[in-house]
N, C-alpha and C positions, 0 to 999 in steps of 0.2 A: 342357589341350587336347592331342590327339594328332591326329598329322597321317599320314593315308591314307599306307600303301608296298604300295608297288604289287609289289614281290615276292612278298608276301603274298597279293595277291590272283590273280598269275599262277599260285602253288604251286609256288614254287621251295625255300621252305620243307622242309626232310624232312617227309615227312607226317605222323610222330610226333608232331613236334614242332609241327604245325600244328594237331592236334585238342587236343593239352596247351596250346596257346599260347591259344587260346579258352577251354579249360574252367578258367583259372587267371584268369578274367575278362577277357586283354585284349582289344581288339578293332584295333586297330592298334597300328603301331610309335610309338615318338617320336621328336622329330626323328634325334638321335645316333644311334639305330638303325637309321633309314630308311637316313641316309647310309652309315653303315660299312659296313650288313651286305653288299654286293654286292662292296667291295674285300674285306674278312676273309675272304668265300668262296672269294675269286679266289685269296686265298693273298699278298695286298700287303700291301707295310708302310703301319701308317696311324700317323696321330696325332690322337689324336678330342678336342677341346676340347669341352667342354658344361658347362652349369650342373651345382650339385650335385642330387641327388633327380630327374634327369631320363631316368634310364635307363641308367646308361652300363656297369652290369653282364652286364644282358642285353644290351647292344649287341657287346658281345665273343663271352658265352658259345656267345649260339645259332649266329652263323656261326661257329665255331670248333669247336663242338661237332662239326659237321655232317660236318668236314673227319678226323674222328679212325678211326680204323678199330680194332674191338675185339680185344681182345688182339696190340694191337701193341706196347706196349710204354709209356715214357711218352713222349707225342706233345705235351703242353702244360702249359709252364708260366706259373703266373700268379705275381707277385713283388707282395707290398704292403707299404708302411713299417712298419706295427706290428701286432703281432696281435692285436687286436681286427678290425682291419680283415680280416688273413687269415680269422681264422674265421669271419668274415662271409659272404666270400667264397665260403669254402668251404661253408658252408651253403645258399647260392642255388645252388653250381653242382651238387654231390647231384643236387638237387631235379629239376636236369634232366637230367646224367648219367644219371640211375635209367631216364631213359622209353628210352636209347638204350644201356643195359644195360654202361656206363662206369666204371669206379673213378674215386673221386676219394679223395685223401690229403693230411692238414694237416701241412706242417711247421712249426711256429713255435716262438722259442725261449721258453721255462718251460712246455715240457710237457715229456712224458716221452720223452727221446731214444730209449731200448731200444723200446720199444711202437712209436714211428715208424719201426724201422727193420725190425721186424716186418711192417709195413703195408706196407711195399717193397720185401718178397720175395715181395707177391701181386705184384706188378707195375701199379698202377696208369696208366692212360692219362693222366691229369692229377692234375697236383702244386701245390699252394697253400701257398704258404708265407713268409715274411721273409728277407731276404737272408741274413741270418747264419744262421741255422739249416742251411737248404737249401744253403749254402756248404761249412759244417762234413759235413755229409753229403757231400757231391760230391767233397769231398777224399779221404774215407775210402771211397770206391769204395760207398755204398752208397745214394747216389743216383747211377742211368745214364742220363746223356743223348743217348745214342750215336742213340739215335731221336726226338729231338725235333726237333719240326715248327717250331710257334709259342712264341711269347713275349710275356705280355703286362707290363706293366709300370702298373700302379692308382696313382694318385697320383704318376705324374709324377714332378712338379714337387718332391716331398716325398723322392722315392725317387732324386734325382740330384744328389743334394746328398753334400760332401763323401768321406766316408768308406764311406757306401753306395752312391754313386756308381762307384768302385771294385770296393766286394762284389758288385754288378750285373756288371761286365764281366766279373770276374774267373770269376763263375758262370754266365754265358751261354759264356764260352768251352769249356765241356766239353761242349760241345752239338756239333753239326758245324757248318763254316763257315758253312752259310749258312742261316738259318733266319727265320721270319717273323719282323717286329717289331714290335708294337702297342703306343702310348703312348695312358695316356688321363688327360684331367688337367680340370680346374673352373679352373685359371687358369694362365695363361702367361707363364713366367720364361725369360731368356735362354739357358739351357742347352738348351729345348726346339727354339730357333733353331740349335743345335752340332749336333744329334744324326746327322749323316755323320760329324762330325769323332770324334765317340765310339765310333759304334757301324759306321761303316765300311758306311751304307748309306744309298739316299735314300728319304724319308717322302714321304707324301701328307696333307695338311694335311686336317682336317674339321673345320671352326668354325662349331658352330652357338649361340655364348652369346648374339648378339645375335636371332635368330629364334626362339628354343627358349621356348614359353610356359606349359612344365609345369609351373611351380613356383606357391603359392600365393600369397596373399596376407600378406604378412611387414613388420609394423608393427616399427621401431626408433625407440629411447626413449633420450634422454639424461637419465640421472639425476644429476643433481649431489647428490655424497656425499662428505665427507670421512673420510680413510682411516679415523678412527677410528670412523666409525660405519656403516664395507662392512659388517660381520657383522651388525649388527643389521637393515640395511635384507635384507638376505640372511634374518634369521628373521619378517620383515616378509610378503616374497613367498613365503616355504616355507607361509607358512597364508592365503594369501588361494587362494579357491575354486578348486578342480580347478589348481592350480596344478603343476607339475612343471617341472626343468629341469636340463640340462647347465650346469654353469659354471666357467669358462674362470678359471684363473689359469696363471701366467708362470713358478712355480718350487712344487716338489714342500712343501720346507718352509712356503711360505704357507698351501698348504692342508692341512698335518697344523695349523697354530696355530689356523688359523679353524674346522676340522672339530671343535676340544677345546671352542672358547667354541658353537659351534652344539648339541652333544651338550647341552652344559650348560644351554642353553636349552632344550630338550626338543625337537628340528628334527630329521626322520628323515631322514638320508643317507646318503653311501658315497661312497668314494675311488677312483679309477681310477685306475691309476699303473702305472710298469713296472717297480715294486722288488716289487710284489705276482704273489704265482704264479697260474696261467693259469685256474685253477678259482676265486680270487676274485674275479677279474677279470668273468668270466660272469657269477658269484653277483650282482655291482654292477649289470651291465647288465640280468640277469633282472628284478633290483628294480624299478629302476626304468622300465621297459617294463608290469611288474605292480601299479604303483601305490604299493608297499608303500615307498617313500621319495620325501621330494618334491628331492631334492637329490643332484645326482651330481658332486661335485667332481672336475676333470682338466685336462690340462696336454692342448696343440697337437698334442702327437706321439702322446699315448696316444689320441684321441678320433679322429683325422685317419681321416677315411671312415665314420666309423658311420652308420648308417641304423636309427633306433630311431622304429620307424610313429609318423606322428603326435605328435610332439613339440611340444607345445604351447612350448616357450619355451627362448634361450637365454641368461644373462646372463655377461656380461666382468667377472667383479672385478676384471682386470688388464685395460687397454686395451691391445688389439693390435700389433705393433711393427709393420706395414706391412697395405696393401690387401687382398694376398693372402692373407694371415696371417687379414683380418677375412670373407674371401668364404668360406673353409672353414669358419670358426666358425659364421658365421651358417646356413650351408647344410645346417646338420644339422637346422635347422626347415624350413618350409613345401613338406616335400618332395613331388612328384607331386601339387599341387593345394591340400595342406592348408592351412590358415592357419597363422601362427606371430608369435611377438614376440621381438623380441632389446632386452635391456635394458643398454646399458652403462653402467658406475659409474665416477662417477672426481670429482674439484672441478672447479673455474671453468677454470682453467688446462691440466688435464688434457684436459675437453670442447672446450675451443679450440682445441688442437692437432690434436686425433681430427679434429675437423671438417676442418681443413688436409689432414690423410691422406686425406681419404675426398672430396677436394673434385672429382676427377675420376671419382668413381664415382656411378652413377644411386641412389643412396641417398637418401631423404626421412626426415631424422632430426628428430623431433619431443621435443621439453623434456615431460621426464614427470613425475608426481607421483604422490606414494603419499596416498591422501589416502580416510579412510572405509572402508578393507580393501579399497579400488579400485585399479588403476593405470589413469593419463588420461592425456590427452594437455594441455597448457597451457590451451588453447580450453576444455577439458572443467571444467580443474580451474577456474579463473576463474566458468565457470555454476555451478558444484555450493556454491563457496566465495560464492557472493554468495545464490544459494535458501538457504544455509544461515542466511546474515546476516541476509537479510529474516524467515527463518522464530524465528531469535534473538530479533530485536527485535519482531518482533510476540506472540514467549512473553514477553519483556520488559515489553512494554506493557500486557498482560492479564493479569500479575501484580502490576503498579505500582497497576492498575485496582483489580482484588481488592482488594489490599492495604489503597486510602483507604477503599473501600466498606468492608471492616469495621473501617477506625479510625474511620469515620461511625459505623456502627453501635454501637461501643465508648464514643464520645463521649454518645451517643444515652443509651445503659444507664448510664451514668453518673450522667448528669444527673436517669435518671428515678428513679437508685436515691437521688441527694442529693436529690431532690425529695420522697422517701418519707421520710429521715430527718429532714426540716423539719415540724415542728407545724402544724398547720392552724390557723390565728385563723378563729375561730369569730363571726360576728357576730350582737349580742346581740338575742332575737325581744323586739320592743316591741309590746303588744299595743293598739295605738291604742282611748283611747275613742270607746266609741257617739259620745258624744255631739259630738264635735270628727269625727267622720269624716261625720257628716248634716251640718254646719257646711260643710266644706269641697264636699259635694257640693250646697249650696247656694248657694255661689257661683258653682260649676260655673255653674249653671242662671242 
């Protein structure tokens, strides 16, 4: 569902970007977008909360875009935790740079440093990149931010943690004093509450997760599976019908051991991970967006923001360590409308806790079962497991049937064959006489 913005319909829009905004199918804004786009114009710092899959790329891009003046130098930077997410990034905003005749430029680290730093002596207007790359750059005088406008900062909540929390300020500071700020995040952690105290400025809050109804329809399944049979229920789901999924584990070594027994199985997947360089990385994503593997193994930080259309399914090998941690995972399915299923693995113990975590959040988690090359829900699997029982015992009882019918008929042939190997007693023809057979028919009388 998309909800009428009425800047839209006033044509506050740049007009470009108003005939490209329709011919790319949309036809309104979504919430996140409705709201930001009037502060992002104005040039405010915001901080835009919204579901995942609900828009919150374009909600940045297009007012931002608008604000850029060409060939001026670089005027925006976007900053995302991993690059995956960067090049994502960077791919949507192209798309629309191109109508309003823009550079845009990836920095992200495992590509190729020289060739990016070529790409930033055309001077592009907007910069996509990961904190440490785009750091390493700025240091070395070959990224200039002496003209930068905006700042947007994708994932938040992901991107203000520890250590990059740091490489963030350290690398907005080459920027001039005062520049825009834009935070945009799927869920909110306390640092997002600090952000004067970090960044020396005050925000305008935009929270639209509880009214925002773009996201699909998104069934969650609790599978109880003991540890030792995760992989197999994993080569279970890679071949039941149009099946495909991202799945979530906790550390890089679990799923090189599980990736060795699923090959071995004969299960087509790929590892996503950040010890892999930037072009295998693609190659993983392309696959599986193309079909050509049902199984994309990956850890929290390498997956964090991807947007891969229509993703039928996501499973947790490893169950989530907090809330938050589960609202990103899951929100890589049922985005902008789609359906989706998130399946999490774990035993008795394991699912009793999850439920604990998750007991303040609007989740309807349902006991699932693998049962017939299906997954059901409890309800389902109880109907499906008793038609089967009736259907058992009724092939039961009509081969029981068969069965006496031809030991009848066997008893039957039996007897008619012992009855053939018995002699017939022949009894002997007495041929009465005449005269005793007038005798007796004269007493008749």
């Amino acid at each position: 569902m998309r909800i009428q913005n009425n800047y839209y319909e006033e044509g506050k829009m740049n007009p470009k970007f108003d005939i490209f905004f329709k011919n790319q199918g949309f036809e309104n804004f979504s919430p996140i977008q409705e709201k930001t786009y009037p502060l992002l114009n104005a040039g405010r710092n915001v901080l835009g909360l919204a579901p995942t899959g609900s828009g919150k790329t374009l909600a940045y891009t297009i007012p931002l875009l608008e604000r850029i003046s060409n060939g001026g130098g670089t005027q925006l930077m976007v900053i995302a935790p991993s690059q995956e997410l960067a090049a994502q990034l960077t791919n949507v905003m192209r798309v629309w740079a191109k109508v309003l005749d823009l550079k845009v430029v990836s920095l992200i680290g495992g590509a190729n440093v020289k060739r990016q730093i070529e790409k930033l002596k055309k001077h592009p207007e907007i910069v996509v990149g990961t904190p440490g790359r785009m750091l390493e750059l700025a240091d070395a005088k070959k990224l200039k931010l002496h003209k930068l406008q905006s700042v947007v900062l994708d994932e938040a909540d992901e991107l203000l943690t520890e250590e990059t929390l740091i490489s963030c300020r350290e690398l907005i500071s080459h920027g001039p004093a005062r520049v825009q700020m834009c935070f945009f995040s799927a869920t909110k952690t306390k640092i997002l509450d600090e952000l004067p105290r970090w960044f020396g400025t005050e925000v305008e809050t935009v929270d639209v997760r509880s009214s925002d109804n773009t996201q699909g329809e998104v069934t969650h399944y609790l599978l109880e599976t003991p540890v030792r049979k995760r992989v197999d229920t994993l080569r279970k789901l890679a071949h039941l019908d149009g099946f495909y999924a991202l799945v979530f584990f906790k550390q890089v070594a679990t799923i090189q051991a599980a990736a060795e027994k699923l090959h071995y199985l004969g299960v087509k997947l790929a590892i996503l991970d950040g010890q892999q360089r930037q072009v295998q990385r693609e190659q993983a994503l392309r696959d599986l967006k193309q079909r050509k593997i049902a199984l994309l193994l990956t850890t929290d930080v390498a997956a964090r923001g991807l947007d891969i259309d229509a993703l039928p399914a996501v499973v947790n090998f490893d169950l989530p360590k907090d809330s938050n941690t589960y609202i990103h995972r899951v929100g890589r399915t049922g985005r902008m409308g789609a359906a989706g299923v998130v399946i999490n693995l774990g035993n008795e113990h394991d699912l009793r806790h999850f439920r604990q975590l998750l007991v303040h959040e609007e989740y309807m988690l349902h006991e699932g079962y693998l049962y017939r090359g299906e997954l059901v829900d409890k309800e389902e699997f109880v109907e499906k497991k008793r038609a089967a029982d009736e259907s058992s015992e009724k092939s039961k009882r009509k081969v029981k049937s068969k069965s006496k019918s031809k030991n009848k008929n066997k008893v039957n042939v039996l007897k008619r064959r012992e009855q053939e190997l018995v002699p017939k007693k022949h009894k002997k023809k007495r041929k009465r006489q005449q005269l005793n057979k007038g005798k007796h028919d004269k007493n008749k009388k």
